[in-house]
N, C-alpha and C positions, 0 to 999 in steps of 0.2 A: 325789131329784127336787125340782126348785123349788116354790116357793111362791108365787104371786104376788100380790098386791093393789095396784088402782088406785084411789087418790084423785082424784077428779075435782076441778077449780079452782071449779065451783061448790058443792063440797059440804065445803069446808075452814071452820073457825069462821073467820069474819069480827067484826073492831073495827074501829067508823068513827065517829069521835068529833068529826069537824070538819079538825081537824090533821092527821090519823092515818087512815090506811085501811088497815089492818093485813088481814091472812088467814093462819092457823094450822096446820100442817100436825097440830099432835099438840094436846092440851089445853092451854091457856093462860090465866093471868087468870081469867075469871069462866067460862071455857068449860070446862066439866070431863066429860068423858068416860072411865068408868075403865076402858075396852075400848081408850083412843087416848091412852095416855100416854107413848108414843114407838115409837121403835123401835131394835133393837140397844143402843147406846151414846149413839144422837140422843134425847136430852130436846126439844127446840124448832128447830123450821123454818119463822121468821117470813118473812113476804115483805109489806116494809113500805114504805108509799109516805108522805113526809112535809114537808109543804105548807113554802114556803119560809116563812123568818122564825118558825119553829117545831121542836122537837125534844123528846127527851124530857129533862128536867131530872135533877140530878146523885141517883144513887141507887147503892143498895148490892149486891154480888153475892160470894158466898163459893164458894170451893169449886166450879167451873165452868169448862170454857174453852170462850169463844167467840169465835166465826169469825165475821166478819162480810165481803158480796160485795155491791159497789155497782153495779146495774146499769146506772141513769144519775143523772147529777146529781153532788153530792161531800156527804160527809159529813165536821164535826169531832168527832172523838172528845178529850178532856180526863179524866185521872183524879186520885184524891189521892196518885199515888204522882212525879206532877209529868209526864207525859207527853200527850203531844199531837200528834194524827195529821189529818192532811185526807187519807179516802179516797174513792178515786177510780174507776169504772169501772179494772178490770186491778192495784187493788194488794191485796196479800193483808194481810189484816191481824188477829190474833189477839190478845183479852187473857186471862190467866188470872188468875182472881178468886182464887185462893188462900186466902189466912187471913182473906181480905177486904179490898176496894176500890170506893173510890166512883167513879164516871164519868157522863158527859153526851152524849150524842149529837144534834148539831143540823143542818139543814139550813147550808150552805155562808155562803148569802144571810144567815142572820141574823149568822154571825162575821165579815163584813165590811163588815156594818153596812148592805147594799143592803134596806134596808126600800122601802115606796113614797116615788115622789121627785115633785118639780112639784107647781103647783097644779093640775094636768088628774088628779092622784092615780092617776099609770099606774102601771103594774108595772114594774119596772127588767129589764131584759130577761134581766139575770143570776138575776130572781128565779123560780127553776124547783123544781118538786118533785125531791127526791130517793129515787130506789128502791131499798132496797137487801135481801137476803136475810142476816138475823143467823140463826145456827145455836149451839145449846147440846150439848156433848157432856160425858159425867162424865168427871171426869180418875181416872188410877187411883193418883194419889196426893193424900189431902184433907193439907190447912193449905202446901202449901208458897208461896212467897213470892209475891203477886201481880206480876205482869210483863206486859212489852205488846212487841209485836213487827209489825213491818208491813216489806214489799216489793214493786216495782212490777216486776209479770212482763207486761208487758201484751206484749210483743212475743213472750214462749213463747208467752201464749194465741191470738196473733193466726195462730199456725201453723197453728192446728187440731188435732184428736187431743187425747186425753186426758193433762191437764198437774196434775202433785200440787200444789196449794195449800198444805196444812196437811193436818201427820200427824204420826204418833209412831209408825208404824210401823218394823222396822227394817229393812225390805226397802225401803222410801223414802228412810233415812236421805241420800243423796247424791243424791237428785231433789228430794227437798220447798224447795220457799219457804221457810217457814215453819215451826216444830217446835212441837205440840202436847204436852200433859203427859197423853197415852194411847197404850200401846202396842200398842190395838189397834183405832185409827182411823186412816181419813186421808180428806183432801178432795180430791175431784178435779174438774177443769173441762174444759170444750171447747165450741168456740166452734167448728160448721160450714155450711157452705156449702152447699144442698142438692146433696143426692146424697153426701155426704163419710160414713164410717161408721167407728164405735169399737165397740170388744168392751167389756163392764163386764166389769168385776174377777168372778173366780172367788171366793166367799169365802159366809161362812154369813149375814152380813145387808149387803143391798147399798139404798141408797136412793137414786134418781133424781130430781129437782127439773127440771121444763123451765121455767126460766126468762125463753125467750123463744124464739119460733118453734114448732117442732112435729118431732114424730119420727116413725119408724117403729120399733117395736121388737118384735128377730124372735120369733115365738110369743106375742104380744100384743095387738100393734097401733098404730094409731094416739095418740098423746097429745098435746096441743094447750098453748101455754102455761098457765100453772099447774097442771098435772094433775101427780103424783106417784104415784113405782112403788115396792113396797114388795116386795124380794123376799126371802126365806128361803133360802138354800141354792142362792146362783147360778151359776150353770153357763156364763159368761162370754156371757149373750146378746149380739148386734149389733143397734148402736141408729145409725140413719141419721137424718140430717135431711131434712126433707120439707119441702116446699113450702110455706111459713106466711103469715099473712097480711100484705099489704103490700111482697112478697120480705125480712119482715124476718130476719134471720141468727137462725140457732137456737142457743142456748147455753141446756147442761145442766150440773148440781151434780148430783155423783156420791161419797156416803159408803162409805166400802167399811170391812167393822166385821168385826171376829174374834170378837167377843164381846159379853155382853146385859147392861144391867143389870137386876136384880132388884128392884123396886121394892114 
């Protein structure tokens, strides 16, 4: 039988530092809960909003592969291993920190230099925040080489129904985007229309992200953007888009995990 736990979007750790308006799905940084330090194989499910002309400066990550999903706006990503990604709403994009790698992620507007322009000191109308959903998963093999990978599926996502992003599954191997360094995660997306409905994956820890719009999910309920669904031992519920505010289109992040780490 399932398990289920709801994360409400007001009740996730919040950082808002000016630049940064960050919200936490599991522990982070200075927010430490040791009842909510992940789930399955997801260590971190930030949902991060970052002020143009602003990002996070170049820092270090070992032994980690993350997923990162831009919901609007574009992000540069730059590492020491010489790679360099502008992502974008619809590209998938994964780096794995391996034995270790330094990177930078910045808002679009400051790598092109669109600071404030004129003497009236307007905002350049390119200069927009960027939102995007970075995800941490444990790889299940540590030191191997750090590497960076990205591709633009925005016309699968644009189908609707559940689209593998990033996995290491081997039941995905010929669906995934993207290949993560765990063989017993994968990412999955969908982007629907109200009234449009997908099954989640059968499998023992399934995590749901509504990143924008609102669902209905069967034996649940309603969840509204940023609320998250934590399930144990899921039984392939059916999750509908519903009606959200603005008629804005509903798109959910969907981890589907075989296995937990011990932490």
């Amino acid at each position: 039988m399932s398990s289920i736990q709801i994360t409400r979007a007001d009740d996730r750790f919040r950082t808002s530092v000016g630049w940064l308006d960050s919200r936490h799905s599991f522990s982070f940084g200075p927010h430490y809960d040791p009842n909510n330090v992940g789930f399955g194989l997801l260590l971190v499910s930030n949902d991060d909003v970052v002020a143009a002309g602003t990002g996070f400066e170049t820092h270090p990550h070992r032994d980690m592969e993350i997923v990162t999903w831009v919901l609007d706006g574009s992000l540069v990503h730059q590492d020491s291993q010489g790679h360099t990604g502008l992502i974008h709403p619809g590209l998938a994009q994964r780096m794995s920190a391996g034995r270790g790698i330094l990177h930078s992620e910045k808002n679009d507007a400051r790598a092109r230099g669109l600071a404030r322009v004129g003497p009236s000191d307007e905002v350049h109308p390119d200069e927009v925040p960027v939102r995007f959903v970075q995800m941490w998963v444990i790889p299940d093999e540590r030191g191997v080489a750090p590497s960076y990978e990205q591709l633009d599926i925005s016309a699968d996502v644009g189908r609707g129904g559940l689209v593998v992003v990033a996995s290491g599954l081997p039941r995905h191997a010929n669906d995934r985007a993207i290949r993560i360094h765990q063989r017993d995660a994968g990412l999955l997306v969908a982007r629907l229309d109200t009234g449009q409905s997908v099954s989640l994956p059968a499998a023992p820890y399934v995590h749901m992200y509504v990143a924008a719009g609102a669902v209905e999910v069967e034996g649940v309920g309603r969840l509204e953007s940023g609320d998250a669904l934590r399930i144990a031992a899921s039984e392939g519920q059916r999750v509908t888009a519903a009606p959200g505010a603005d008629g804005e289109r509903t798109e959910i992040l969907v981890w589907e995990m075989h296995s937990s780490i011990q932490l």
